[in-house]
C-alpha positions in Angstrom: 26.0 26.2 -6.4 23.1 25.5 -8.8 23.0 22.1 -10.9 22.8 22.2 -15.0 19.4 20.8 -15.9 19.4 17.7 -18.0 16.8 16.5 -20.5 16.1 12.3 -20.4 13.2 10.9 -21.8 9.9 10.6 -19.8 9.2 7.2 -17.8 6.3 5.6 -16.3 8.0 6.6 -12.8 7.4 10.6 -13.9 4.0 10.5 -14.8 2.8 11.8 -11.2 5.5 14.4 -11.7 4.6 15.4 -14.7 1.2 15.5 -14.3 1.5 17.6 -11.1 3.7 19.9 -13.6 0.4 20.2 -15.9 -2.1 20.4 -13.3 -0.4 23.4 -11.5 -0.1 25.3 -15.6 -3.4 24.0 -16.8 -4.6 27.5 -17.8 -1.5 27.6 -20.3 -1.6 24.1 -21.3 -4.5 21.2 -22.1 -6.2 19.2 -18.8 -4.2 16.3 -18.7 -4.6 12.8 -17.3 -2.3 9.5 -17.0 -4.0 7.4 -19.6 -3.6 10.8 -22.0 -0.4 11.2 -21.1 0.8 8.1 -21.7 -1.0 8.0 -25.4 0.5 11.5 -26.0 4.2 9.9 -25.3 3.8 7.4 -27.7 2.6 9.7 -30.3 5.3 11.8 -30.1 8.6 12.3 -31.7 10.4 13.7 -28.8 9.1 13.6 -24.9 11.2 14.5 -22.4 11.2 15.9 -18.9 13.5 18.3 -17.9 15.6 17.6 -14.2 17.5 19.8 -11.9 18.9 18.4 -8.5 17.1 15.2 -9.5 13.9 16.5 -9.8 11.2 17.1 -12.5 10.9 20.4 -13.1 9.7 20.5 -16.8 8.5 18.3 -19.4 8.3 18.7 -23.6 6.3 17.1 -26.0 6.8 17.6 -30.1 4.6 15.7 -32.5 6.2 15.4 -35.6 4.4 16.5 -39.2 1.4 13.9 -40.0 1.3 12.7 -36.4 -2.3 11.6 -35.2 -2.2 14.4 -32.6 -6.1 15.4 -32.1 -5.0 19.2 -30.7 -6.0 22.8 -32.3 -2.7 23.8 -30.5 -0.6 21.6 -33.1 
């Protein structure tokens, strides 16, 4: 029987999850790195990671309109 995922808010406690999530899809995403994204959590309007059998097996970022983000992928 397979759990439903549920979305929470990101933590300190899932950076290394998150950025092992990022590292492994770096060639679809941006390099990432703790102190980036911890700024990038702050900026955001939404950032969540998404768990299944209590672990992290995705993560979401939206910036809202205006933000400061500094990406071309905004």
């Amino acid at each position: 029987m397979t759990s439903t995922p549920g979305l929470r808010p990101i933590t300190e406690a899932d950076v290394p999850a998150v950025l092992a999530l990022n590292h492994r899809f770096v060639d679809l995403l941006s390099p990432l790195d703790a102190e980036r994204l911890l700024w990038l959590v702050g900026l955001a309007d939404h950032a969540d990671v998404v768990e299944l059998d209590d672990r992290v097996v995705g993560f979401v970022l939206t910036m809202a309109p205006g933000s400061e983000y500094d990406s071309d992928n905004y």
